[in-house]
C-alpha positions as CSV (number, residue, x, y, z in Angstrom):
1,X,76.5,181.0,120.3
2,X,79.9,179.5,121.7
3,X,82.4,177.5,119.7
4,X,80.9,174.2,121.8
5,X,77.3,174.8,120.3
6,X,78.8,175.6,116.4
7,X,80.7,172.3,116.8
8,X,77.3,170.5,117.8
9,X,75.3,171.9,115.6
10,X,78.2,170.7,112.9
11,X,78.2,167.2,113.5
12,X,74.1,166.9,114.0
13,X,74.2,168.3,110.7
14,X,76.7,165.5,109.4
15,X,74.7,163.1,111.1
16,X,71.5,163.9,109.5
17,X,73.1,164.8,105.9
18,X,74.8,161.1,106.0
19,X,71.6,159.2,107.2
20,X,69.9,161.1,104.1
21,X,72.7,159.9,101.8
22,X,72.3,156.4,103.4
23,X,68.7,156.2,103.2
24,X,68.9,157.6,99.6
25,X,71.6,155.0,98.5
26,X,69.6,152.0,99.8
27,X,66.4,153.8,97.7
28,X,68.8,154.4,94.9
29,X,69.6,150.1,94.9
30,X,66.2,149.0,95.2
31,X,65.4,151.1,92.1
32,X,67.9,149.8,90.2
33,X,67.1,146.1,91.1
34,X,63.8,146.9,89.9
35,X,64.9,148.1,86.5
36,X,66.8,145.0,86.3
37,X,63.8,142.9,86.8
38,X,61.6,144.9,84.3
39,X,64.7,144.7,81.9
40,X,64.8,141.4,82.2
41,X,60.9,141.0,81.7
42,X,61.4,142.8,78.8
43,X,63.9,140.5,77.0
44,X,61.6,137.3,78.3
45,X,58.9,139.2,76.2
46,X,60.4,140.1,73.0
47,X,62.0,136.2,72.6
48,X,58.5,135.2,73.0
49,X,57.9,137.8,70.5
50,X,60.4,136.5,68.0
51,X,59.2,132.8,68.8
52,X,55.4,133.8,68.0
53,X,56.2,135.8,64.7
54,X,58.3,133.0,63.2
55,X,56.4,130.3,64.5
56,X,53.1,132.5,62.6
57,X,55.2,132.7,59.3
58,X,56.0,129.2,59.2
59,X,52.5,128.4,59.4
60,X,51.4,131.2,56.6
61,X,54.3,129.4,54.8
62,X,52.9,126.2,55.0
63,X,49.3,127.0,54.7
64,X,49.8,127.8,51.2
């Protein structure tokens, strides 16, 4: 194999190895936007949580 054909098979290499890291980087965002959406599920949930608990011990509170 000449030095021309190394070199080739180099920078196909590169090529390939950054369109993995690309592809990988856009996958690596859309996971993270997707945490940040459950995360803020999460926080929706628990206030309604808090609001529901409360708004049950007032009314035990009351009650008697």
């Amino acid at each position: 194999m000449g030095v021309t054909e190394r070199v080739w098979a180099a920078l196909t290499s590169m090529i390939k190895l950054e369109d993995r890291v690309t592809r990988q980087s856009e996958a690596l965002k859309a996971q993270q936007a997707r945490i940040e959406s459950l995360t803020e599920r999460v926080i929706r949930l628990e206030a309604q949580l808090e609001l529901l608990t409360t708004a049950a011990a007032i009314r035990r509170l009351a009650g008697k």
